[in-house]
N, C-alpha and C positions, 0 to 999 in steps of 0.2 A: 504493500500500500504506500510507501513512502516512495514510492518509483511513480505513483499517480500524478499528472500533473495538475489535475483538480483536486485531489489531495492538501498537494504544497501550496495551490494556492490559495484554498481556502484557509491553511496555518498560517499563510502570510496574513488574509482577513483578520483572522482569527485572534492571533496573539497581539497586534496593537488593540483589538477591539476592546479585548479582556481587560488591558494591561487600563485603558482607557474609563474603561468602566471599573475598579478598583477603586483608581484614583478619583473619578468624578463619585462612587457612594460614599467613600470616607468625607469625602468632605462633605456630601449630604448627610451623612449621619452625622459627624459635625456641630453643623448649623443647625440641625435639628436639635442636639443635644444642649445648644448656645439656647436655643429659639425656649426649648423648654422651660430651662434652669431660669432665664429671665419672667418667662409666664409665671411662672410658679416664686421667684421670690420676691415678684410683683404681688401674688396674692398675698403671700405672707407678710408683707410692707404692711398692706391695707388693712389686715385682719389685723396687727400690730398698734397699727394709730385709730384702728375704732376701740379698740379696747382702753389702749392710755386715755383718748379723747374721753372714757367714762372715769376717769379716776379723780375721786371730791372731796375735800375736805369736809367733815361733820365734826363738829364739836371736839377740833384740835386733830381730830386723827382723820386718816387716810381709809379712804372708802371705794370699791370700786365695785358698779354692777356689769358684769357678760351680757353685751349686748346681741342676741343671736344673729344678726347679719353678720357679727364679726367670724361667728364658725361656718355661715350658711356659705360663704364665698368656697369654702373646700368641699362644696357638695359635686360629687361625680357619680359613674359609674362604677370605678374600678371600688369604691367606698373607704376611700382613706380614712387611717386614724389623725384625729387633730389633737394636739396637748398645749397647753399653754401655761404661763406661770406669770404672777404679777406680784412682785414682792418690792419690798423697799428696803434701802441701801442701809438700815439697822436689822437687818436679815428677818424682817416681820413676814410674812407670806399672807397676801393678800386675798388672792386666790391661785385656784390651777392645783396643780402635780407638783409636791411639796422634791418628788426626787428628780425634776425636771432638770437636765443638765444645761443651766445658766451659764454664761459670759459675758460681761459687763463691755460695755461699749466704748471705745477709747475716748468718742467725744459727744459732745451732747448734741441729740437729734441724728447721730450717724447711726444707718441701720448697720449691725454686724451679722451677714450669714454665714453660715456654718454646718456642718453637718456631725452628726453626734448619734448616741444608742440610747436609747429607751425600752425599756421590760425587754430587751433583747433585739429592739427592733432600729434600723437605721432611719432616721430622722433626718431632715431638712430643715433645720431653725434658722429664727431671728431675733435676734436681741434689741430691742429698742428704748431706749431711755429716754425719760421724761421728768425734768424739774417742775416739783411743786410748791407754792411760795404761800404763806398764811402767816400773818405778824411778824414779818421778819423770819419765819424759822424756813429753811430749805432742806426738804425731801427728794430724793432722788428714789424715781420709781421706775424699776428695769423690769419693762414689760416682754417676755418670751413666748414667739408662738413656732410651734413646731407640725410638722405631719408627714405622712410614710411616704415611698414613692410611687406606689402604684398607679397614680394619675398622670405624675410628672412622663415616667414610661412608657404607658400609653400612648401620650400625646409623642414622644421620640418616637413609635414606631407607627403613627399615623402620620407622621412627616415627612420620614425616609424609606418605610419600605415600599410606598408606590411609587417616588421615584427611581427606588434600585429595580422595580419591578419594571416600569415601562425603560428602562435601560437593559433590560435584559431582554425584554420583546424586540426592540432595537436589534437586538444582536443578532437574534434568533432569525427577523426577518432580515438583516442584509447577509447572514449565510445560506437563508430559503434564498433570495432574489439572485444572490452570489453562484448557487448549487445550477439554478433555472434560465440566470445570464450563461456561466458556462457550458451548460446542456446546448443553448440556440448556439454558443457559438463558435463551438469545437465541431459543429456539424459539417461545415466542409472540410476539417483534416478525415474525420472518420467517411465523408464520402470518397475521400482521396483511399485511405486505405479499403472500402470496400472494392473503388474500380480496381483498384490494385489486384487484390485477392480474387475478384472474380474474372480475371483477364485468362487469356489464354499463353501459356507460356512462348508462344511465336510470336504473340500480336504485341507488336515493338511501336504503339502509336502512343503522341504521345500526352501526356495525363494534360485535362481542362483547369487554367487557373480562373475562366470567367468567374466573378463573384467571390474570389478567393480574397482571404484577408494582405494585407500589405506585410504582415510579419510570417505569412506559411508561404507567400510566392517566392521567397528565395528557395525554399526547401523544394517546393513542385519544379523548380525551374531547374535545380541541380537533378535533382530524381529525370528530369526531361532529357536532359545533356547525358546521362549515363544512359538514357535509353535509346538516345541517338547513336550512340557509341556501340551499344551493342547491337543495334540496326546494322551499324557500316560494318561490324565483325561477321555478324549471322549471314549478310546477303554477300562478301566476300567468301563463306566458306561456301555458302551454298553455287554462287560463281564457278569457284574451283572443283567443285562434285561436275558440276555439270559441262563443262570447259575438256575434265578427265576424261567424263564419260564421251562427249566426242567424239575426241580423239584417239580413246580406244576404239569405236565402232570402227571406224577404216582397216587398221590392220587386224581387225578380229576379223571382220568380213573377206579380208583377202585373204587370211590363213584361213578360213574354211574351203575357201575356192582350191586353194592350192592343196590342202589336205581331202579332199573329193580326187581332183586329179589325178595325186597321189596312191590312191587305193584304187584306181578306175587302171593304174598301169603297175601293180606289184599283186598280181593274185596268183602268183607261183612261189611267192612268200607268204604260207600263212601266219607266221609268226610276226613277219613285220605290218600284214596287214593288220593283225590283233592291235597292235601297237597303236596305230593310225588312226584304227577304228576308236581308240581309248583316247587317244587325242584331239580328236573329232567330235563325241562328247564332253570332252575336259571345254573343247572350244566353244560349243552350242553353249553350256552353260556358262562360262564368260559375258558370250554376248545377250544372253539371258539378263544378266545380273547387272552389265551394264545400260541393256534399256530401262530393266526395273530401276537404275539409279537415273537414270534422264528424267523418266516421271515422277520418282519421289523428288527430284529438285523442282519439278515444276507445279505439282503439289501443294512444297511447302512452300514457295514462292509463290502461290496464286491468292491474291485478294479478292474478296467478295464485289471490292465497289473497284474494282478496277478490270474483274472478268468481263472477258468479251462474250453477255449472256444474252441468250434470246430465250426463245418458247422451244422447248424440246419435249418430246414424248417418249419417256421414260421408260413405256411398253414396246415400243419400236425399239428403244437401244436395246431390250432386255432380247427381242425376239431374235436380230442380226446377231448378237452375244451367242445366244444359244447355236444359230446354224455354223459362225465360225468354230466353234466349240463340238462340234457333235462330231468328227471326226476322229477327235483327241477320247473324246468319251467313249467311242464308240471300241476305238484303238484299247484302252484299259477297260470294257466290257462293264461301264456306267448307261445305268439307264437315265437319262437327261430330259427332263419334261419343263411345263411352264406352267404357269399358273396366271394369265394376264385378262384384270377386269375393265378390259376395253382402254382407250386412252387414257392416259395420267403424264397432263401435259405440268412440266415446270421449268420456273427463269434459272437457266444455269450453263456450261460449257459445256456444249456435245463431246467433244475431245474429252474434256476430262470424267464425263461421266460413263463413257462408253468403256476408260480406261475403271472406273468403279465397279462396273457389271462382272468387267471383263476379269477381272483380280480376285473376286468374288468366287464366281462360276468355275474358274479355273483352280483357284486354291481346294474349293469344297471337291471337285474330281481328282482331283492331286492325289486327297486324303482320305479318299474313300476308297473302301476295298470294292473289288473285282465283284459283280454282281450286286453291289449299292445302287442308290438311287438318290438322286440329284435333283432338286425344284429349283426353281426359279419365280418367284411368285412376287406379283405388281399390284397392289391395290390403290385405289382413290377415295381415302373417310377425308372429305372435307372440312380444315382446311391445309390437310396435310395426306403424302403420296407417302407410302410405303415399298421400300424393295426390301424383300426378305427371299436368302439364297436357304435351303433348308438341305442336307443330307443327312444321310444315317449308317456316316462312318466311322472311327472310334472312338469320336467323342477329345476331348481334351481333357487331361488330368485338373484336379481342383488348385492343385497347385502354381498350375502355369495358367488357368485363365486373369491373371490380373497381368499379366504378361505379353500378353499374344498380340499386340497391338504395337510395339516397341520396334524397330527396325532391326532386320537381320535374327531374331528370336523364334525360332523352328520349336515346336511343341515335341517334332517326332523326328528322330534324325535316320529313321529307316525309309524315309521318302524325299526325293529330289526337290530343293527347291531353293530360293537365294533367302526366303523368311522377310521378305520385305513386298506381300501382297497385300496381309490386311494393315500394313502402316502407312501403302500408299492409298487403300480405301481410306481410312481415317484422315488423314489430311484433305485426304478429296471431298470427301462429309463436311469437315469442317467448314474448307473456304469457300459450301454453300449454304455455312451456317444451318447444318443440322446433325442428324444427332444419328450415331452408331453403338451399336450393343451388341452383345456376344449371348444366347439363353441356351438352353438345353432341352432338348425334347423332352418325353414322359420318362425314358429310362437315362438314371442320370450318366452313364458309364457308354452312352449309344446314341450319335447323333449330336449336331452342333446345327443353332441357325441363328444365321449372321443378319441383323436387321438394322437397315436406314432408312431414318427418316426424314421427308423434306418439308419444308412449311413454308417455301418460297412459292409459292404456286400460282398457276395463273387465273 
């Protein structure tokens, strides 16, 4: 997962976001905690100076009635306790909580808060002094009012937890918006890698940047130049395949001529004509193997939009296939039939599909024993033609069917052949974009039928 690039980049969102939101709730929790402690020793000011504001002289001595607004002002929810003390500076106790923890005030009229325990309980006081003056004589009367913090706390976390809360929404939606921006816009790298992946390993064109982002066109444009590169490599070898094969057709053609000759004037040698005769085959299957390499160059050189296609009828190649073929059949004692439902015209090269029939027809006689049977069968299910070559020779082991489509790969090496018929069907399928398969008749060990199909149709 740390190989993800929406991964790392959401870490990159991610960690200033956190790191951002820390730092902006502390200081909400803070201010809230600022915010509170002033509300709250604001009430206790007040409760403070209504209480002193009741303290009277009667007949020489100090008197003081609770006036209940002064406790009403600590009414909440959370249900604090309030304690209060009012004594005077000859340690008389007025009223209140005789064990109330008092602290006298440094100067008169300054409130002192504080915070202090009571029956076990942590308190928030304030000390408030008040000079009382009657004939000359002066009393000092340190009025203390105290209460719990349950309100105060409260109020701290109706301050700041919706702000840490809608800071955390915050996040949450610009890593959703973050997840859902990179989803829209990683979608042309990921259609880059699907044309990729679904390309065919020949097809050297090269990838579309229309709409591509300004920071993925350098990447498509290198991936382009390498694919240029191995366009000029591929059509260079394929060049020289077909360049070879040329130029061997000539002196393979004159060496058969000469070795005919040759055997037509040594029949009082039979040993040298064995010789010749073995030569003579060495050389048919040379020039065998060299046309089969002219067609697989032009094969895999053939493009779909650059074939020179017209309307072909796919029943007519299969039917001339068969008559040039039914002598070769006839010769290895195959019964050779067809199977053709009337025309099945499609857009594609007569040449090269003639060489598809013909590769077809001739491998499945190849490979079938003496007394097999050999179809040929062309159908039209709209909007697609079917050629399917069918015998019931001995089949292809399980092992080499993912194989049999590879150039030069013979399934069976007790029967003649260069192994490059069904790799030139296969290329040939391709570059008219359609599709070739290999199935098995009913007994799996008996029988092979080679099936393509076209969808270019007219």
């Amino acid at each position: 997962m740390t190989n993800s690039l929406r991964v790392r980049l959401l870490w990159w969102l991610l960690v200033p976001l956190a790191i951002y939101v820390f730092v902006t709730g502390k200081a909400a929790y803070d201010n809230a905690r600022h915010t509170a402690d002033l509300v709250q020793e604001n009430t206790l000011l007040a409760s403070a100076r209504m209480i002193a504001g009741e303290v009277e002289w009667s007949d020489g001595r100090l008197l003081v009635d609770i006036p209940p607004a002064a406790l009403e002002v600590f009414a909440s929810p959370e249900g604090d306790q309030v304690f209060y003390n009012v004594s005077v500076d000859d340690g008389r106790l007025l009223a209140g909580v005789p064990d109330f923890p008092t602290r006298a005030a440094a100067h008169r009229d300054t409130p002192d808060y504080y915070d202090a325990d009571l029956d076990g309980k942590p308190i928030r006081a304030v000390g408030f002094v008040r000079q009382m003056y009657d004939n000359g004589a002066i009393r000092r009367v340190l009025v203390s009012v105290g209460k719990t913090q349950a309100s105060r706390d409260a109020m701290v976390r109706e301050l700041w937890r919706p702000q840490l809360v809608r800071q955390i929404e915050m996040v949450l939606l610009a890593v959703a918006l973050a997840c859902i921006g990179l989803t829209f816009e990683l979608r042309p790298l990921l259609k880059v890698k699907k044309e990729v992946m679904d390309r065919d390993p020949m097809q050297l064109e090269p990838l579309r940047v229309e709409r591509m982002h300004t920071e993925l066109r350098p990447i498509v444009e290198a991936i382009n130049q390498c694919i240029a590169r191995l366009g000029l490599q591929v059509a260079a070898q394929r060049r020289f395949i077909a360049d070879a094969a040329h130029q061997l057709r000539t002196p393979l053609t004159l060496l058969e001529t000469q070795l005919q000759f040759a055997r037509q004037h040594c029949e009082m040698e039979p040993s040298l004509n064995e010789t010749l005769a073995a030569m003579q085959r060495s050389n048919r299957s040379m020039v065998g193997l060299t046309n089969k390499l002219l067609l697989l160059a032009q094969a895999e050189a053939a493009d779909y939009t650059q074939l020179a296609r017209r309307k072909v009828d796919l029943a007519v190649i299969a039917q001339d296939v068969i008559e040039d073929l039914a002598m070769f059949a006839q010769k290895r004692e195959i019964d050779l039939g067809a199977e053709l439902d009337g025309a099945a015209w499609i857009i594609g090269h007569e040449g090269l599909l003639t060489a598809l029939v013909y590769n077809l027809v001739e491998n499945a006689i190849r490979y079938t024993q003496a007394g097999g049977h050999v179809t040929v069968a062309v159908t039209r299910d709209a909007p697609r033609v079917t050629l399917s070559v069918i015998d019931d020779g001995p089949g292809i082991p399980a092992e080499a069917r993912s194989r049999v489509f590879e150039p030069f790969y013979r399934a069976s090496a007790d029967t003649e052949g260069t192994g490059l018929g069904l790799a030139i069907a296969k290329e040939i399928v391709q570059a008219h974009r359609g599709e070739i398969v290999l199935a098995h008749r009913a007994h799996p060990d008996r029988g092979v039928i080679v099936t393509a199909v076209f969808t270019d149709v007219s």
